[in-house]
C-alpha positions in Angstrom: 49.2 138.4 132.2 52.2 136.7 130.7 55.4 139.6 130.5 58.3 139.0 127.9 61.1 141.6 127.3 59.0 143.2 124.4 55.8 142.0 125.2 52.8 141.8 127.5 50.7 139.0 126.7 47.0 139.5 128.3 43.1 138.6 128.3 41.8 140.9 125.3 39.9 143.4 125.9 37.2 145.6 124.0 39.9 147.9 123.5 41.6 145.2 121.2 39.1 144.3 118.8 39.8 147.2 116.3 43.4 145.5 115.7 42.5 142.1 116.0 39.6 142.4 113.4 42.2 143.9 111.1 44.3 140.8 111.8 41.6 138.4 110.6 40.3 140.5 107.7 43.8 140.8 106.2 44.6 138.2 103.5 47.9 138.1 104.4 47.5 137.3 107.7 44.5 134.4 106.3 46.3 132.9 103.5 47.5 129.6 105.5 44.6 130.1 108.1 41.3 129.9 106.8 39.2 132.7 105.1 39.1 136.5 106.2 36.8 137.3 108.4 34.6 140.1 108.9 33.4 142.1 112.6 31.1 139.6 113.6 33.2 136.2 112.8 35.8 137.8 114.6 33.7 138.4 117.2 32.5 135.0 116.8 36.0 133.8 117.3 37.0 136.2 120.5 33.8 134.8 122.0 34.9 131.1 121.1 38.6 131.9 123.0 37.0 133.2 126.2 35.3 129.8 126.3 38.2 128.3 127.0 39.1 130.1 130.2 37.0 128.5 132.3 39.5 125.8 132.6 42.2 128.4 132.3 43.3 128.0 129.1 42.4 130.9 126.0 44.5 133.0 124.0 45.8 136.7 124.3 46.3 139.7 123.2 50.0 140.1 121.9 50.9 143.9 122.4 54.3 145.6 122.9 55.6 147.3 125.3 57.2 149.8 124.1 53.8 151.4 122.6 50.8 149.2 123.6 50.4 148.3 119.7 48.3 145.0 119.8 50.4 143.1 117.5 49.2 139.6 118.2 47.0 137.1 119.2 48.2 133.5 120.7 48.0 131.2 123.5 46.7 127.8 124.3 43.4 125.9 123.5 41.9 122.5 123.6 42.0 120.8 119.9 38.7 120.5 118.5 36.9 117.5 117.5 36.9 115.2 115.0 40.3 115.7 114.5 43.2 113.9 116.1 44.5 116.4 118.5 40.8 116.4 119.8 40.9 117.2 123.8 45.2 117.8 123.7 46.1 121.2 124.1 47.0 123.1 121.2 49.0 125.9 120.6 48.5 128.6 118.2 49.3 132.5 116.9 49.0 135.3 114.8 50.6 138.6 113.7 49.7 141.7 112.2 52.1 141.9 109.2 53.9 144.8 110.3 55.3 142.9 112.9 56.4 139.8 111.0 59.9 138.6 110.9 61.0 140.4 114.1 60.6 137.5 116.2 57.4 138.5 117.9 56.1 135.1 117.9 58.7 132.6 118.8 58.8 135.2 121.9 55.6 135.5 122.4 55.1 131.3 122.2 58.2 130.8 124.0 56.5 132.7 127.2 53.3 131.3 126.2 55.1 127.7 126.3 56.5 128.2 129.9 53.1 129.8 131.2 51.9 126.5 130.2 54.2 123.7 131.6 53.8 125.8 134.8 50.0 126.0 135.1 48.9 123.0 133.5 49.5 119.2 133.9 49.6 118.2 130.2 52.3 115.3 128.6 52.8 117.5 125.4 51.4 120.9 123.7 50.6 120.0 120.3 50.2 122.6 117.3 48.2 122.1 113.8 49.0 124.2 110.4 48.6 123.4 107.1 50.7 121.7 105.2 51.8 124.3 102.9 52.4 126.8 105.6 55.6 127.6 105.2 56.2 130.3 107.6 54.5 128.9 111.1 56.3 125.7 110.4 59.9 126.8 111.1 58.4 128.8 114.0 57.3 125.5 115.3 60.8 124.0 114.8 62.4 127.2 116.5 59.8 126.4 119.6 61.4 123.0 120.1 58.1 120.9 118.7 59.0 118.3 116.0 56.7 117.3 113.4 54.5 114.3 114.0 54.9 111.3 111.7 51.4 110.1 111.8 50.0 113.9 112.4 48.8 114.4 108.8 44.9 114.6 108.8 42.3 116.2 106.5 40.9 118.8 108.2 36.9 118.9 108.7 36.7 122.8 108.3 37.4 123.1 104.6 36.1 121.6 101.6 37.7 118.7 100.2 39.5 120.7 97.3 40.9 123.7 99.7 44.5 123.4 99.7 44.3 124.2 103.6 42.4 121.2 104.4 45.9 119.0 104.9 47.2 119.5 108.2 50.4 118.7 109.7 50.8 118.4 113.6 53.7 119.6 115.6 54.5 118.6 119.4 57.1 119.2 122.2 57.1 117.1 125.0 56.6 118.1 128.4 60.4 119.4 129.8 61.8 116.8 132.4 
């Protein structure tokens, strides 16, 4: 469990997946991310971030403090194959839209940033977003990471026409 001053960051739990499924069935929340999805994809998903742990890396559950509300979902992964962060690991989020633009995420990563450079032994943390996300990539600035001149790749998840399928990386280098 990661603590911030307005958040607990922690391994979700069945209790969770009522909010989180809301998360990835809202549009909003989709729009720069890939299509909605629906109980069992976001199932699908939780499943595919408990994989991770095993080499103790996964993402939480974002929930405040103040009133438990699960807000959130972020952390740390390994990039998937074929693409060029394959192996690095990658950061990533997401937030309910009731909680957007009240700096729930930049908190959120920063903790998530520092769990990191303390656990793990990596020479960068590296994000991915598509081009024409223009609200995670100013988060990404905020966080420090710097966008990667030759970071731009086509992303093997969407069709060749989806306006999602250009991706831009962001990285921050490990702190000296």
């Amino acid at each position: 469990m990661i603590a911030t001053q307005r958040l607990m960051l922690r391994v979700p739990v069945a209790a969770d997946r009522p909010a989180l499924h809301a998360m990835w069935a809202d549009p909003r929340v989709m729009a720069e991310l890939g299509p909605v999805k629906d109980a069992a994809a976001s199932d699908a998903a939780l499943a595919k971030h408990e994989g991770y742990r095993h080499e103790g890396l996964g993402f939480f559950t974002v929930a405040r403090k103040a009133d438990g509300a699960v807000i959130g979902f972020c952390g740390l992964k390994r990039g998937d194959p074929p693409h060029p962060i394959d192996g690095e690991v990658e950061a990533g989020w997401m937030i309910a839209p009731a909680y957007w633009r009240q700096g729930y995420a930049l908190e959120a990563m920063r903790a998530v940033f520092d769990w990191g450079w303390a656990t793990f032994d990596m020479p960068r943390i590296v994000a991915i977003t598509s081009a024409r996300n223009s609200a995670s990539q100013p988060v990404m600035r905020r966080l420090g990471m710097v966008r990667l001149a030759d970071g731009d790749f086509e992303h093997a998840g969407f069709s060749a026409d989806d306006p999602l399928r250009h991706i831009v990386t962001y990285a921050i280098e490990r702190p000296r």
